[in-house]
C-alpha positions as a printed Julia matrix, in Angstrom:
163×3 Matrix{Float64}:
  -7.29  67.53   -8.41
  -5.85  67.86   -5.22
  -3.34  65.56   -3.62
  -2.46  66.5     0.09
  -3.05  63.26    1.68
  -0.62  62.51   -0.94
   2.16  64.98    0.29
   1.04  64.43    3.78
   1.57  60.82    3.26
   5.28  61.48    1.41
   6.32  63.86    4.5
   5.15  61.26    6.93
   7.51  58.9     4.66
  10.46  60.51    4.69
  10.27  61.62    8.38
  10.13  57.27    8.92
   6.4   57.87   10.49
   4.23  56.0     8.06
   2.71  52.46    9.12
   2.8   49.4     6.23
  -0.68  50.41    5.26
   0.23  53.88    4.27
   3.08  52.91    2.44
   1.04  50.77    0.63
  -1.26  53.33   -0.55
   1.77  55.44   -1.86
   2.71  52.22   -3.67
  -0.78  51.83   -4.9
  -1.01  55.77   -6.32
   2.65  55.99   -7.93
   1.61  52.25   -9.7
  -0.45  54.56  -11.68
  -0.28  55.88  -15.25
  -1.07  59.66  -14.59
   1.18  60.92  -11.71
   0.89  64.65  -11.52
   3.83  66.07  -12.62
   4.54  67.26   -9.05
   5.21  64.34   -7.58
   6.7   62.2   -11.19
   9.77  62.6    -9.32
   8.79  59.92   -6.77
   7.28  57.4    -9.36
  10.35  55.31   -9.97
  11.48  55.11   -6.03
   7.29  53.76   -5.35
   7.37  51.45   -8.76
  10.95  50.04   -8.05
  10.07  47.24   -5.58
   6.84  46.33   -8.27
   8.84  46.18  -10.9
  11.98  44.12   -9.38
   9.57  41.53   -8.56
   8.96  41.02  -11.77
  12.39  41.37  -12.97
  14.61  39.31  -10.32
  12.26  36.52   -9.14
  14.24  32.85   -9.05
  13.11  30.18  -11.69
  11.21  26.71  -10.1
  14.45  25.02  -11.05
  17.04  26.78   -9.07
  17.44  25.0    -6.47
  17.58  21.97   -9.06
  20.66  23.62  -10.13
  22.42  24.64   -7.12
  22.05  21.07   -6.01
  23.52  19.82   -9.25
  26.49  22.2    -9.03
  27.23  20.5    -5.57
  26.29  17.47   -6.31
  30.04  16.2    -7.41
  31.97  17.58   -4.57
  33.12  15.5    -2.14
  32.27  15.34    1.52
  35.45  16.95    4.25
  36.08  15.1     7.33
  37.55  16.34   10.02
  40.18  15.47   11.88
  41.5   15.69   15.09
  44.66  18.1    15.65
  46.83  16.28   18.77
  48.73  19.05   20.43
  52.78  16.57   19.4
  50.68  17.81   15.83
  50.56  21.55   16.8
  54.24  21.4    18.56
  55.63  19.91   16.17
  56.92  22.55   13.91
  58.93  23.77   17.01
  60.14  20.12   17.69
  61.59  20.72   14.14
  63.13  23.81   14.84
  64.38  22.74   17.95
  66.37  19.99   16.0
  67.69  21.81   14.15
  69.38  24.33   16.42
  70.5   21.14   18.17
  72.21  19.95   15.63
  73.61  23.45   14.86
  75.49  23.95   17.88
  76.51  20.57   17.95
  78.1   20.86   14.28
  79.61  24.04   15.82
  81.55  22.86   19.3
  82.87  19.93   16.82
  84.42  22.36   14.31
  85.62  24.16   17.26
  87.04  21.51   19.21
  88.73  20.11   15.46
  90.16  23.56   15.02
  91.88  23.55   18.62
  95.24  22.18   18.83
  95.4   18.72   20.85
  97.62  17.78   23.45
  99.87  15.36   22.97
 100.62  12.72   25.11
 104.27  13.88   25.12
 102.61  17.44   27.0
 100.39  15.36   29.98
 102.17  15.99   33.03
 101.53  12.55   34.96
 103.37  13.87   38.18
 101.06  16.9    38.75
  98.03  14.58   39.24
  98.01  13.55   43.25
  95.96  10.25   44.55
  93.53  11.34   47.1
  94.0    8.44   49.18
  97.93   7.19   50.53
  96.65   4.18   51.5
  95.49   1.55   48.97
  92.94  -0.28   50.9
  91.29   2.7    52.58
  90.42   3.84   48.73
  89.2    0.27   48.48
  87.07   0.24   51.29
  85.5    3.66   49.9
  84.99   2.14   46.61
  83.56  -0.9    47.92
  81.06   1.25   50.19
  79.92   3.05   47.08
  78.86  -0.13   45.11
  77.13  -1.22   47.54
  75.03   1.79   47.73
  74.53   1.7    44.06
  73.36  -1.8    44.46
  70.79  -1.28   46.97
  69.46   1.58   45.24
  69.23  -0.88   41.68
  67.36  -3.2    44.25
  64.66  -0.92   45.46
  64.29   0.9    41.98
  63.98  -2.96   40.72
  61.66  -4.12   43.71
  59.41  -0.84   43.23
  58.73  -1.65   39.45
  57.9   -5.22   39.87
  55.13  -4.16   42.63
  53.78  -1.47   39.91
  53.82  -4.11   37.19
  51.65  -6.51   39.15
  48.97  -4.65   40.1
């Protein structure tokens, strides 16, 4: 018997030119008992997808089972990550150092010798002002700039707070 369509058909194959049909018909002839032995070599690449189907199908009840398996677990919410959340590992770590270098300038400041107050020299320290009342009159001009700012800083946050 001769089988060129056959070999046509497998050259066409393995050059990627054959259509569904074709393939089909290569399925159909290597499904069959007496291959010649030419072409037995390509039996079990043809009868592999027949005989998987067989093999590897899923039962009626697996999707039965999946569902059971997930059946117990509980449901995950989600939550909301603020960015204080995100930051606040370096918040931490910024502590941290803080209180680092503040533990450190107190051991060094404990380790320096202190002055006495035997050592102050009072008479190297000079008043800026000779006359008592003009230092007065400075101080008293000061306040009262520290008192009108208090006022409008005071006055500003009451008009904020009403509206």
């Amino acid at each position: 018997m001769d089988y060129k369509y056959i070999e046509q058909l497998l050259d066409r194959y393995w050059q990627g030119e054959t259509t569904l049909e074709e393939e089909a018909i290569l399925r159909a002839f290597f499904a069959q008992k007496d291959v010649p032995a030419a072409l037995q070599r390509y039996q079990p690449l043809f009868a592999y997808e027949s005989e998987e189907k067989e093999q590897d199908v899923l039962g009626d009840d697996f999707e039965a089972r999946i569902l059971s398996m997930t059946e117990g677990t509980t449901m995950v919410q989600a939550r909301t990550i603020r960015l204080t959340d995100r930051l606040m590992p370096l918040f931490k770590a910024a502590a941290v150092v803080a209180i680092i270098l503040t533990l450190g300038n107190a051991a060094q400041l404990s380790m320096q010798p202190q002055p006495s107050n035997d050592e102050i020299d009072y008479a190297s320290y000079k008043d800026t002002y000779q006359d008592p009342s003009m230092a007065y009159d400075n101080v008293e001009n000061a306040l009262q700039l520290v008192s009108e700012g208090m006022s409008q800083i005071a006055e500003a946050d009451s008009m904020t707070t009403t509206r």
